[in-house]
PDB file of N, CA, C and O in Angstrom, chain B, residues numbered from 101:
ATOM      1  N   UNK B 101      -3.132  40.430  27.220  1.00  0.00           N
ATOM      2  CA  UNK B 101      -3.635  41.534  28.007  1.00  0.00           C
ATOM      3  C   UNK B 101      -5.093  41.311  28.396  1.00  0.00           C
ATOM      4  O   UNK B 101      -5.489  41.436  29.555  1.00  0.00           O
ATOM      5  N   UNK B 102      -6.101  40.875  27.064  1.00  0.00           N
ATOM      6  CA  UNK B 102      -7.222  40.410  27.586  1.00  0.00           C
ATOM      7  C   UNK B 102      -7.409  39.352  28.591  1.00  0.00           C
ATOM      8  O   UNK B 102      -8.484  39.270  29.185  1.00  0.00           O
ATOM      9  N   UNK B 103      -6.388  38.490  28.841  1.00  0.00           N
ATOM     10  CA  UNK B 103      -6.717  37.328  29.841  1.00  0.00           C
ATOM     11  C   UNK B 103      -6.467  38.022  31.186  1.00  0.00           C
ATOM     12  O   UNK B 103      -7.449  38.107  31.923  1.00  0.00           O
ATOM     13  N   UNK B 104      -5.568  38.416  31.521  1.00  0.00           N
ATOM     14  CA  UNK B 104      -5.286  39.465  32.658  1.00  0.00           C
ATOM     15  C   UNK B 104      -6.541  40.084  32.880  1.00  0.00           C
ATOM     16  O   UNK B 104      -6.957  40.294  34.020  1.00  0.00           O
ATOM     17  N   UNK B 105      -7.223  40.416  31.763  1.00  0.00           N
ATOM     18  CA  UNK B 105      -8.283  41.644  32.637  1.00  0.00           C
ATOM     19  C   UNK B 105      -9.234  40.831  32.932  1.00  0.00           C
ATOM     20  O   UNK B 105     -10.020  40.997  33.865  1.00  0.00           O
ATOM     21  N   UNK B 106      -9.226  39.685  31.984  1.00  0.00           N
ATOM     22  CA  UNK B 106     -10.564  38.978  32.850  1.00  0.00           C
ATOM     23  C   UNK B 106     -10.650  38.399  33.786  1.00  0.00           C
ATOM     24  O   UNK B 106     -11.612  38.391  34.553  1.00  0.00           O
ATOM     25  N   UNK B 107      -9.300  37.611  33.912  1.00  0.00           N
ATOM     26  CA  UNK B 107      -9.277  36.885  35.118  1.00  0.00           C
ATOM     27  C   UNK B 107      -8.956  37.582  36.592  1.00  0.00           C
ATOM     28  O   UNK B 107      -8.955  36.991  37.672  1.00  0.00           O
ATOM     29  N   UNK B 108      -8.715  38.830  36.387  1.00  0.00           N
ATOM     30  CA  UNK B 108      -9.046  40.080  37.422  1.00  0.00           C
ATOM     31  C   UNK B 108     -10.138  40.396  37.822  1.00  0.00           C
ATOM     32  O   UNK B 108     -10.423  40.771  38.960  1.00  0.00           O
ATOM     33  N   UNK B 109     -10.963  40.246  36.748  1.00  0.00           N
ATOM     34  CA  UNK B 109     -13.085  40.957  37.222  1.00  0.00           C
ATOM     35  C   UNK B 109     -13.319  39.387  37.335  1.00  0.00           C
ATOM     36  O   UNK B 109     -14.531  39.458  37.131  1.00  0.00           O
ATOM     37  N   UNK B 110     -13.062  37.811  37.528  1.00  0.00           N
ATOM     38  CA  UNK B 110     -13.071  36.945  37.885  1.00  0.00           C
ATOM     39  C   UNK B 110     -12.964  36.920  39.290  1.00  0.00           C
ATOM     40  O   UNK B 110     -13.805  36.910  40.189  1.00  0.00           O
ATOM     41  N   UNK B 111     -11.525  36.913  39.264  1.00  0.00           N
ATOM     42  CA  UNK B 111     -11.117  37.381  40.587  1.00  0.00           C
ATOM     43  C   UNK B 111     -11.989  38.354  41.441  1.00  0.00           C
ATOM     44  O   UNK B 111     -12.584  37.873  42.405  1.00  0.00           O
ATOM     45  N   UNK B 112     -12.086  39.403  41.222  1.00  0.00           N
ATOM     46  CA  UNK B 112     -12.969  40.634  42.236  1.00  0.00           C
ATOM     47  C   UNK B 112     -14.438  39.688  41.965  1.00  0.00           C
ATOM     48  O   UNK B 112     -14.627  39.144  43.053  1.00  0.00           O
ATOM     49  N   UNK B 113     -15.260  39.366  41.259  1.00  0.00           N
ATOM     50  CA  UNK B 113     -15.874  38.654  41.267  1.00  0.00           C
ATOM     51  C   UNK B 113     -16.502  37.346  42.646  1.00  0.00           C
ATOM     52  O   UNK B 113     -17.477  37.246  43.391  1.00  0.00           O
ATOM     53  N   UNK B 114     -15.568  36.760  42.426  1.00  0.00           N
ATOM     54  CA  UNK B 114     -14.963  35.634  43.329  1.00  0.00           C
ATOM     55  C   UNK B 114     -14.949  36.048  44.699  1.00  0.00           C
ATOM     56  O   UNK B 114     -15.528  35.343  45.526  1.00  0.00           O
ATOM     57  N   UNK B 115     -14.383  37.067  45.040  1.00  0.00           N
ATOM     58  CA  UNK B 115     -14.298  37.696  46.110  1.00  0.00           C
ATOM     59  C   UNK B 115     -15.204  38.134  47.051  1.00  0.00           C
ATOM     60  O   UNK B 115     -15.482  37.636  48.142  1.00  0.00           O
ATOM     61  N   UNK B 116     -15.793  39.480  46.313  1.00  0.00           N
ATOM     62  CA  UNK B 116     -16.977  39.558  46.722  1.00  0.00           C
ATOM     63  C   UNK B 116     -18.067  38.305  47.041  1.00  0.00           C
ATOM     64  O   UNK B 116     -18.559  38.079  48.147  1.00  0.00           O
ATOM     65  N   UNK B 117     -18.352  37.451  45.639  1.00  0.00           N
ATOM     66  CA  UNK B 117     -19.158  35.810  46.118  1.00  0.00           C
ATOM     67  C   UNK B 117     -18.629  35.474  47.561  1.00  0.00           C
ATOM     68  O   UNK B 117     -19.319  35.934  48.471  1.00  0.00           O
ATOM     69  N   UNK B 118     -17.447  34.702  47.943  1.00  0.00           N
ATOM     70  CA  UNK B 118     -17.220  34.298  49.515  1.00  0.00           C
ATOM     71  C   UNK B 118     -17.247  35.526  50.377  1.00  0.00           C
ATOM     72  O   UNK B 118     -17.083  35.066  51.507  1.00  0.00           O
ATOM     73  N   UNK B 119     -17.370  36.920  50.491  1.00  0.00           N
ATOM     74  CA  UNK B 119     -17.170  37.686  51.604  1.00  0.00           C
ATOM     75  C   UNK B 119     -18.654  37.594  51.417  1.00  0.00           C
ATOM     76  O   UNK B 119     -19.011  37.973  52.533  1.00  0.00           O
ATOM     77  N   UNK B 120     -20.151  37.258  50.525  1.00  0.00           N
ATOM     78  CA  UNK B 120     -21.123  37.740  51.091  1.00  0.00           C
ATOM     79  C   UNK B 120     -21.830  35.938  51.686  1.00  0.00           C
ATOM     80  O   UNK B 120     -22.981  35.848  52.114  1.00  0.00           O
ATOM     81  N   UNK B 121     -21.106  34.991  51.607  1.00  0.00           N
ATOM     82  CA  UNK B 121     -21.278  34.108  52.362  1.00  0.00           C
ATOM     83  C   UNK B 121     -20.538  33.595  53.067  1.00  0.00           C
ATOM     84  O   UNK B 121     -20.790  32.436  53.395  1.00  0.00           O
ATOM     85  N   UNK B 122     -19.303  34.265  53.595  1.00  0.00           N
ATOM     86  CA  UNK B 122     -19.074  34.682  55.243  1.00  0.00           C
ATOM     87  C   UNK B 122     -19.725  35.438  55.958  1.00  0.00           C
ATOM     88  O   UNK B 122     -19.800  35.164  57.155  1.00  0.00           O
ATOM     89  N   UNK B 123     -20.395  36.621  55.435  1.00  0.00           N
ATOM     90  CA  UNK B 123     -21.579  37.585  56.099  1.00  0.00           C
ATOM     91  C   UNK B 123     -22.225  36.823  56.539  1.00  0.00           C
ATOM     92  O   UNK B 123     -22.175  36.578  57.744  1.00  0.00           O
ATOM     93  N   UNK B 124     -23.268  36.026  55.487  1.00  0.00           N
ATOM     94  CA  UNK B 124     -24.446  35.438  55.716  1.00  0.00           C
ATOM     95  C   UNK B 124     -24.306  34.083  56.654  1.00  0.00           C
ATOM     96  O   UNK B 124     -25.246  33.511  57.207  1.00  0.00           O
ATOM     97  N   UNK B 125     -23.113  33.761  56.696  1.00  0.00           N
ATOM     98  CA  UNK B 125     -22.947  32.484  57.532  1.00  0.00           C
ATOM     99  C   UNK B 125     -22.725  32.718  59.061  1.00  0.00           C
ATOM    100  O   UNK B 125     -22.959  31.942  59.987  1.00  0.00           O
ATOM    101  N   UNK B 126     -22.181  34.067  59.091  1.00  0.00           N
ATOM    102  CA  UNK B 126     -21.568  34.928  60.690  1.00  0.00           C
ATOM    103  C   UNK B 126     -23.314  35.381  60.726  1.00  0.00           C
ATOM    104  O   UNK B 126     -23.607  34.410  61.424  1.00  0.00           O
ATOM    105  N   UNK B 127     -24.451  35.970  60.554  1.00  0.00           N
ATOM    106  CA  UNK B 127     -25.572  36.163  60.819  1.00  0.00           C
ATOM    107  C   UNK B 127     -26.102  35.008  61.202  1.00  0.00           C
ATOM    108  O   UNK B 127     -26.567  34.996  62.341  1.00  0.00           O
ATOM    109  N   UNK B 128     -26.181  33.759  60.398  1.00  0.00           N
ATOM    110  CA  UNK B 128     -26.818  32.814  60.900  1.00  0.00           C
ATOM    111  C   UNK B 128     -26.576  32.151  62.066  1.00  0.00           C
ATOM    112  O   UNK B 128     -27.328  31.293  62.528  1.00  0.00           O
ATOM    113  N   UNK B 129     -25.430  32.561  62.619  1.00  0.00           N
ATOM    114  CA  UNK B 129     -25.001  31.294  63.343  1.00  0.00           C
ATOM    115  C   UNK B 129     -24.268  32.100  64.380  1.00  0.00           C
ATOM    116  O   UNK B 129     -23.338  31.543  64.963  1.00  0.00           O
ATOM    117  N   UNK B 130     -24.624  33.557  64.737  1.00  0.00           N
ATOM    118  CA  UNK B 130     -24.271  34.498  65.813  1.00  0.00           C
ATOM    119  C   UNK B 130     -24.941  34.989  66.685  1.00  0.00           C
ATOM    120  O   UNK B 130     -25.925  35.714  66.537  1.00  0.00           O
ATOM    121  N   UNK B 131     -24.085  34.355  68.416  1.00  0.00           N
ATOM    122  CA  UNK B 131     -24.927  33.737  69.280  1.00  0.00           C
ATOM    123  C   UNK B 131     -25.819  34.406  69.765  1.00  0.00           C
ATOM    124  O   UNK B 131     -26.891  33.869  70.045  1.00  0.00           O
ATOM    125  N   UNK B 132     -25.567  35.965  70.021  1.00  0.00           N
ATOM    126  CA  UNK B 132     -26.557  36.840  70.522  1.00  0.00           C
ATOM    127  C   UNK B 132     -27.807  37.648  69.281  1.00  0.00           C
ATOM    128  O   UNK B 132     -28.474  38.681  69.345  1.00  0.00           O
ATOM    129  N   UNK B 133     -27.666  36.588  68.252  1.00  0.00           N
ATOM    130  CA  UNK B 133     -28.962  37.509  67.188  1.00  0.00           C
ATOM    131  C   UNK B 133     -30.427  37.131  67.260  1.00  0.00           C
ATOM    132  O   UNK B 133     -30.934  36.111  67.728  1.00  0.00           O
ATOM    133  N   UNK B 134     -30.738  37.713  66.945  1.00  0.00           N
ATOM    134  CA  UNK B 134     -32.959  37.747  67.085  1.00  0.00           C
ATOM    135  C   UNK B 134     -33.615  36.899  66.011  1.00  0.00           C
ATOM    136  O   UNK B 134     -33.394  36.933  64.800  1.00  0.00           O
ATOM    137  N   UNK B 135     -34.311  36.271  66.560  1.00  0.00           N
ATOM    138  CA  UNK B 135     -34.798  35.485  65.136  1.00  0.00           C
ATOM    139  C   UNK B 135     -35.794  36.744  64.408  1.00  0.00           C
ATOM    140  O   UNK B 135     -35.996  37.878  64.843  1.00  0.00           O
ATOM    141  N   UNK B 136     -36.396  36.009  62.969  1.00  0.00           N
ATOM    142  CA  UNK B 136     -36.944  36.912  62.469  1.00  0.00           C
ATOM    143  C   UNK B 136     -37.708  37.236  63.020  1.00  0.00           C
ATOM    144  O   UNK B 136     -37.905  36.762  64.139  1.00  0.00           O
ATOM    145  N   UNK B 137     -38.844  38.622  62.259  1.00  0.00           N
ATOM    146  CA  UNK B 137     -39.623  38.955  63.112  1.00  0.00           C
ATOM    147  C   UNK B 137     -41.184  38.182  62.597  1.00  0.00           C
ATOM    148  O   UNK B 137     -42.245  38.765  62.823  1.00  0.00           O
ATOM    149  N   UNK B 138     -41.161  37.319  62.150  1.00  0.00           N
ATOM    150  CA  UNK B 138     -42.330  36.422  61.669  1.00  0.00           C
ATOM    151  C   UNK B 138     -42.523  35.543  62.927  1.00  0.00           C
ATOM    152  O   UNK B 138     -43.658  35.289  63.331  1.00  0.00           O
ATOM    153  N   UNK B 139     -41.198  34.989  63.667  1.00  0.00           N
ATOM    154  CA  UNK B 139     -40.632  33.773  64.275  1.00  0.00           C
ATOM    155  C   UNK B 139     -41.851  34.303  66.105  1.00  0.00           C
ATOM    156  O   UNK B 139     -41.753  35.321  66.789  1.00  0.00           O
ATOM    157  N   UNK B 140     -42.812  33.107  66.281  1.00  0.00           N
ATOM    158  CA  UNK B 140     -43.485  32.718  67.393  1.00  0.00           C
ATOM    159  C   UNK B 140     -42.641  32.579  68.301  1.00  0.00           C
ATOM    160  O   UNK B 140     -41.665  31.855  68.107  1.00  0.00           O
ATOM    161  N   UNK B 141     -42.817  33.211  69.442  1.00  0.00           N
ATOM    162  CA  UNK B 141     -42.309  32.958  71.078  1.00  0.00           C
ATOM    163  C   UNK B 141     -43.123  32.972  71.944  1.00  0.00           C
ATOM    164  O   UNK B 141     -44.030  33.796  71.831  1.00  0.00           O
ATOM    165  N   UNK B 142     -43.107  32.175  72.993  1.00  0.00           N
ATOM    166  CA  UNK B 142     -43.943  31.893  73.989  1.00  0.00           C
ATOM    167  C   UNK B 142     -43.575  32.941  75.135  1.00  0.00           C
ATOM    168  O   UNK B 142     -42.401  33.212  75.387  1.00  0.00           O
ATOM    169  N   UNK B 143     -44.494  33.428  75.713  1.00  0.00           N
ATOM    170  CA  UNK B 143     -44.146  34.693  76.848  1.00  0.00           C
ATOM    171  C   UNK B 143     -44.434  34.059  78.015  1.00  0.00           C
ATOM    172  O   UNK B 143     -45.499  33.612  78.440  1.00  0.00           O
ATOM    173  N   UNK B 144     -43.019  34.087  78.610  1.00  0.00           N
ATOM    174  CA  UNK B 144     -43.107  32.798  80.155  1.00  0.00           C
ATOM    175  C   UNK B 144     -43.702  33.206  81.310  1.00  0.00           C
ATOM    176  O   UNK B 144     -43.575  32.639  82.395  1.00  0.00           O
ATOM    177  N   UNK B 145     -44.665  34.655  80.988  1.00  0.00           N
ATOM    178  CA  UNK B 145     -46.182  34.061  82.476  1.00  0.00           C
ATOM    179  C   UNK B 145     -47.178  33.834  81.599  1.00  0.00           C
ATOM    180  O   UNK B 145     -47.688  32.720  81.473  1.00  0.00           O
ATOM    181  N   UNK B 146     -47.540  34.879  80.916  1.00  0.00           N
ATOM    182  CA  UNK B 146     -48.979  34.169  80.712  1.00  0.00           C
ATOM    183  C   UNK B 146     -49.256  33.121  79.505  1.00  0.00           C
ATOM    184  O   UNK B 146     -50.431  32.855  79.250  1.00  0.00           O
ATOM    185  N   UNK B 147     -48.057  32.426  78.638  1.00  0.00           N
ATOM    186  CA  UNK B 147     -47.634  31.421  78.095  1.00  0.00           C
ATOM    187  C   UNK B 147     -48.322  31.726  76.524  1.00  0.00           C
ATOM    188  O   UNK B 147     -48.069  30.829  75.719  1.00  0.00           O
ATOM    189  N   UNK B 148     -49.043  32.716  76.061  1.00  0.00           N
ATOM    190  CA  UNK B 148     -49.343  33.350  74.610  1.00  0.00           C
ATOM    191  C   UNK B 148     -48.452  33.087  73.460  1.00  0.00           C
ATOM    192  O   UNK B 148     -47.445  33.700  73.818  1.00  0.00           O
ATOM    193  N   UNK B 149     -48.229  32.671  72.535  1.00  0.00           N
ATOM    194  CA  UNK B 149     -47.448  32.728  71.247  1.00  0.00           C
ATOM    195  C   UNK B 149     -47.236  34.413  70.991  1.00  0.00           C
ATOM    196  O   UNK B 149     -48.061  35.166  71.507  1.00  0.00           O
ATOM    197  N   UNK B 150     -46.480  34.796  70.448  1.00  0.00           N
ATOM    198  CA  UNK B 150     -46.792  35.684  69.850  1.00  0.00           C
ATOM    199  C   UNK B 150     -45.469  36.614  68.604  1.00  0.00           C
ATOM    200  O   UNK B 150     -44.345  36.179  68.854  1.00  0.00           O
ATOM    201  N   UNK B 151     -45.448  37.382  67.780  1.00  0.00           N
ATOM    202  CA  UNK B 151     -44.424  37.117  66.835  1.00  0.00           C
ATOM    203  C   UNK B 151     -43.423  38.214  67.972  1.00  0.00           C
ATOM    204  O   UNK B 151     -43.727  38.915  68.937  1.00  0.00           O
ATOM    205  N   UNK B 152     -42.081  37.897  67.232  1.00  0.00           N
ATOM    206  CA  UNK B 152     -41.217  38.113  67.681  1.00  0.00           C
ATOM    207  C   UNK B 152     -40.823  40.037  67.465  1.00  0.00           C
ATOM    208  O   UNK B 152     -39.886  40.601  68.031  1.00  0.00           O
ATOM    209  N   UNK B 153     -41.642  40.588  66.689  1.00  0.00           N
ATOM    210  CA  UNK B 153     -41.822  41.513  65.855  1.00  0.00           C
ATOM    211  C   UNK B 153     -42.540  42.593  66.586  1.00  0.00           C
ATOM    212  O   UNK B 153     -42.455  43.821  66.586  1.00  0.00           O
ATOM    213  N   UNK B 154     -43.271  41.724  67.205  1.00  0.00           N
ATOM    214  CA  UNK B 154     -44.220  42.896  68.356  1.00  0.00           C
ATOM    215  C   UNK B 154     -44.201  42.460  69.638  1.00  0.00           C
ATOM    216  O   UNK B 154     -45.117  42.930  70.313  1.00  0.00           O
ATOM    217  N   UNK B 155     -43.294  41.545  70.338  1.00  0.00           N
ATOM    218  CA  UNK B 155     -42.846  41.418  71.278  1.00  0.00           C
ATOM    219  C   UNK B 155     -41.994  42.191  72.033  1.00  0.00           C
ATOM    220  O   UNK B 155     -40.989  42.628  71.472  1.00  0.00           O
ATOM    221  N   UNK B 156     -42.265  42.547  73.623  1.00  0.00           N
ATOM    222  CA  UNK B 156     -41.714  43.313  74.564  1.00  0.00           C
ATOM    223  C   UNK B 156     -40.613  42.664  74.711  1.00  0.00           C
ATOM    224  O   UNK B 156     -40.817  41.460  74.860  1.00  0.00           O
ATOM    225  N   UNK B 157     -39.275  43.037  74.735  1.00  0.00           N
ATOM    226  CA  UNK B 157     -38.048  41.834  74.937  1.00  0.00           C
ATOM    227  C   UNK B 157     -37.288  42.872  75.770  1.00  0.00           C
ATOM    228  O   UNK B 157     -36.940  43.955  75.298  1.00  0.00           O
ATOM    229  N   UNK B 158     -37.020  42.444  77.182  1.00  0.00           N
ATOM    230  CA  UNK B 158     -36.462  42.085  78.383  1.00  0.00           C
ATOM    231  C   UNK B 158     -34.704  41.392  78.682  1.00  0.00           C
ATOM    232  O   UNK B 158     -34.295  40.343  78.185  1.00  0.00           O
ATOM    233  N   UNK B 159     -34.275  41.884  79.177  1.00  0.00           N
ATOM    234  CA  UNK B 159     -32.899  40.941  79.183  1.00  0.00           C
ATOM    235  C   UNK B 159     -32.906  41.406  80.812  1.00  0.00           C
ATOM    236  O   UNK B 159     -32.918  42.540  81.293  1.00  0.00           O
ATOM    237  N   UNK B 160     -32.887  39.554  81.731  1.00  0.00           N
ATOM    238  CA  UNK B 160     -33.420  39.404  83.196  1.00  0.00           C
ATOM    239  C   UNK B 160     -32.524  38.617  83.521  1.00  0.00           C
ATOM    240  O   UNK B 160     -32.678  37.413  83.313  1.00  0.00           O
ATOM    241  N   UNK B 161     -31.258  39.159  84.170  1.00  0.00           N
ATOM    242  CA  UNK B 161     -30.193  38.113  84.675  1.00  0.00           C
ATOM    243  C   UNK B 161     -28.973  37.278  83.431  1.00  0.00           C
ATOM    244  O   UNK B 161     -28.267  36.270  83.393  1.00  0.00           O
ATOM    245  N   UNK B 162     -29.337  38.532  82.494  1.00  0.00           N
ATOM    246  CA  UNK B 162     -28.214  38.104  80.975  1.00  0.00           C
ATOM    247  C   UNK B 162     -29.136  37.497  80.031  1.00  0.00           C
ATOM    248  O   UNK B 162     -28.752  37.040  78.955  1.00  0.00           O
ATOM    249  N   UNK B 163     -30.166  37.486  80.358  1.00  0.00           N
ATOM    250  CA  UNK B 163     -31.147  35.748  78.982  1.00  0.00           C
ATOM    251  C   UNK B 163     -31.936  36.917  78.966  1.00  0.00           C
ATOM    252  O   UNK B 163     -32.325  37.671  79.858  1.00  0.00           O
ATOM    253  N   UNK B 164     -32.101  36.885  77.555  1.00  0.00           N
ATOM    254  CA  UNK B 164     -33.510  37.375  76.721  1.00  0.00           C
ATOM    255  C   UNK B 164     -34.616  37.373  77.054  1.00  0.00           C
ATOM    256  O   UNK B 164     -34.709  36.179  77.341  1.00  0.00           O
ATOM    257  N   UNK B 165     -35.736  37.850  77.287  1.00  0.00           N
ATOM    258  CA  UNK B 165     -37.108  37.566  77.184  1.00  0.00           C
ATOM    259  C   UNK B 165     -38.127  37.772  76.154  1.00  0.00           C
ATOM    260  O   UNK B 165     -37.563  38.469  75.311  1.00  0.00           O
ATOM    261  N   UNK B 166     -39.066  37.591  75.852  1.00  0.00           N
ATOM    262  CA  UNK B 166     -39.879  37.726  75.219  1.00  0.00           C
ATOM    263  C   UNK B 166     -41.146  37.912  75.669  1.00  0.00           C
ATOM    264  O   UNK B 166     -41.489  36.936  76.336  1.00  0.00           O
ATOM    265  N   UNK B 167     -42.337  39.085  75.561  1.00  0.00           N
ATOM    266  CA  UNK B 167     -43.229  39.214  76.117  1.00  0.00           C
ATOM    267  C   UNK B 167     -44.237  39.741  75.519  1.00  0.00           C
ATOM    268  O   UNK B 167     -43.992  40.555  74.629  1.00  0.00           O
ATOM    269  N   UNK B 168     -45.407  39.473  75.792  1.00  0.00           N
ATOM    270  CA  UNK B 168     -47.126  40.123  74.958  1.00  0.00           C
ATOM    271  C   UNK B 168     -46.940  41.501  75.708  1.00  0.00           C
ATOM    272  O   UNK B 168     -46.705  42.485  75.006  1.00  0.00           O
ATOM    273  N   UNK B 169     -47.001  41.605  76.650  1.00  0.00           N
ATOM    274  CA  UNK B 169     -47.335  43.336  77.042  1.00  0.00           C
ATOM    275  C   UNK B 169     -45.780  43.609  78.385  1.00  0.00           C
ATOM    276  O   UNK B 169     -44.961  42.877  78.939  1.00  0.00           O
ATOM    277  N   UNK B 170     -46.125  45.165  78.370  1.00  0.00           N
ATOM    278  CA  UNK B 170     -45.051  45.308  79.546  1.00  0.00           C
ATOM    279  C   UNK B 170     -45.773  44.920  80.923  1.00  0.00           C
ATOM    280  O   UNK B 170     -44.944  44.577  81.766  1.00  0.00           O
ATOM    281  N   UNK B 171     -47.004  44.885  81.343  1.00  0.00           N
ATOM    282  CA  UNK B 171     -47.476  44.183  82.432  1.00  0.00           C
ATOM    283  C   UNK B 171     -46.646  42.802  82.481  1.00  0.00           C
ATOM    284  O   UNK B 171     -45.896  42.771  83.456  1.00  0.00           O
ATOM    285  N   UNK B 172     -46.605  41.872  81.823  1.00  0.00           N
ATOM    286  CA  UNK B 172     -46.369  40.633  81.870  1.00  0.00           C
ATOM    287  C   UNK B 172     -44.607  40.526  82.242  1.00  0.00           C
ATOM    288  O   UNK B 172     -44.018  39.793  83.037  1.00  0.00           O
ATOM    289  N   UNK B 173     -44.042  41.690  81.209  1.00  0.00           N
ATOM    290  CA  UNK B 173     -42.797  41.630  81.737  1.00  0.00           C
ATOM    291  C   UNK B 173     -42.021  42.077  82.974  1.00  0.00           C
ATOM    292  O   UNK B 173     -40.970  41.747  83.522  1.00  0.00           O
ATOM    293  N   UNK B 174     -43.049  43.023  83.191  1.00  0.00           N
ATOM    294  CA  UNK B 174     -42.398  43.651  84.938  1.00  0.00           C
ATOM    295  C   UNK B 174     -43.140  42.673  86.160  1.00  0.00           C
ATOM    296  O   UNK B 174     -42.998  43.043  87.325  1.00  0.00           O
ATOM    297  N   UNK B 175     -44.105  41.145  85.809  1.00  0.00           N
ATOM    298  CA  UNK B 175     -44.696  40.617  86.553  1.00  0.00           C
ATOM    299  C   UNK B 175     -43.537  39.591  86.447  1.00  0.00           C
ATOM    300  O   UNK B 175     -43.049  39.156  87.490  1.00  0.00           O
ATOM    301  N   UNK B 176     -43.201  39.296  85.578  1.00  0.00           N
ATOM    302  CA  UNK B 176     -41.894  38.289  85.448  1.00  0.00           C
ATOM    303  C   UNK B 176     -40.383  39.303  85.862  1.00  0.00           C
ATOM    304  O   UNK B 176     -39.288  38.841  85.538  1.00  0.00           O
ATOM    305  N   UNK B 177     -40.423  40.010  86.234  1.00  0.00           N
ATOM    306  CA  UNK B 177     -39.100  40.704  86.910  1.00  0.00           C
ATOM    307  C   UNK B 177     -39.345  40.409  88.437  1.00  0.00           C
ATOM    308  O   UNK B 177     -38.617  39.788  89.211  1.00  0.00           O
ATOM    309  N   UNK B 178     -40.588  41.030  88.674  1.00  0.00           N
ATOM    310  CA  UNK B 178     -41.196  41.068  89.989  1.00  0.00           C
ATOM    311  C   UNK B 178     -40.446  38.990  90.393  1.00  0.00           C
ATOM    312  O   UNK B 178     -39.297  38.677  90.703  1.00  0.00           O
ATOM    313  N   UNK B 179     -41.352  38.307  90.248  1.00  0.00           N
ATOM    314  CA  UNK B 179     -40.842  36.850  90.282  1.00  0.00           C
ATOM    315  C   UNK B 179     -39.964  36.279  90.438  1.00  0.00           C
ATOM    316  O   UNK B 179     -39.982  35.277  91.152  1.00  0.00           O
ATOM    317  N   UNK B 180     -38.333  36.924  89.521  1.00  0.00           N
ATOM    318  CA  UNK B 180     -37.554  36.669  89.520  1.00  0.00           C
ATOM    319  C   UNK B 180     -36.305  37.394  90.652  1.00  0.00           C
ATOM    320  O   UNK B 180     -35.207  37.050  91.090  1.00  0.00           O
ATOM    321  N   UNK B 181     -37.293  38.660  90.800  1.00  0.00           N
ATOM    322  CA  UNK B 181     -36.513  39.336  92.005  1.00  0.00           C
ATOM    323  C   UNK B 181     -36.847  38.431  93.119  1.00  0.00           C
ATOM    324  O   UNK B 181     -35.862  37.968  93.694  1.00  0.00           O
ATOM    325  N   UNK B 182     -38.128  38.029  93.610  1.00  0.00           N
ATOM    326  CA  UNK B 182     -38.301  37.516  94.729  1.00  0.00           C
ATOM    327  C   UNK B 182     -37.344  36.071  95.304  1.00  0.00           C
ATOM    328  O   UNK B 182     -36.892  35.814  96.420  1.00  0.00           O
ATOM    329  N   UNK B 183     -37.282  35.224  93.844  1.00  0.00           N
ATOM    330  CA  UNK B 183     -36.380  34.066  93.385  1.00  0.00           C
ATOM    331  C   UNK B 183     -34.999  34.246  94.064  1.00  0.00           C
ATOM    332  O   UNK B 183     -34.458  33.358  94.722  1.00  0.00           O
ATOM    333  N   UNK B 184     -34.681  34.997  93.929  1.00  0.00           N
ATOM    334  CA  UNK B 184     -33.217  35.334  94.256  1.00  0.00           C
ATOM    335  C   UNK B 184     -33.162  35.265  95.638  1.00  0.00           C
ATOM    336  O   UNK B 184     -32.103  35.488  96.225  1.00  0.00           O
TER     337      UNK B 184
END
């Protein structure tokens, strides 16, 4: 009777272990997610680093943006409207 119960809280054990590294493996490697917010991006007019955390982010024709201020991002809409 004791082997049954253990190898049951083994089991649930076990379980839980691979469902929280299928989580963590579907986060890493899922195509539309944000990097952290530590993670540097370059803002494509006025070309600044800046963290990802306090970045203005834009989505311009389906693709992401990343931006230092909303000036910069409605100057890069402006651009891309004309582009077209």
């Amino acid at each position: 009777m004791y082997r049954l119960i253990i190898i049951l809280v083994l089991l649930i054990i076990l379980f839980y272990m691979i469902r929280r590294a299928v989580q963590d493996w579907r986060l890493k490697h899922a195509s539309g997610a944000l990097p952290g917010k530590d993670v540097m991006v370059q803002d494509p007019v006025c070309k600044v680093y800046i963290p990802v955390g306090a970045a203005v982010i834009e989505h311009v024709g389906g693709q992401r943006y990343y931006f230092c201020s909303e000036e910069c991002a409605r100057a890069f809409e402006q651009e891309s409207s004309r582009a077209r």
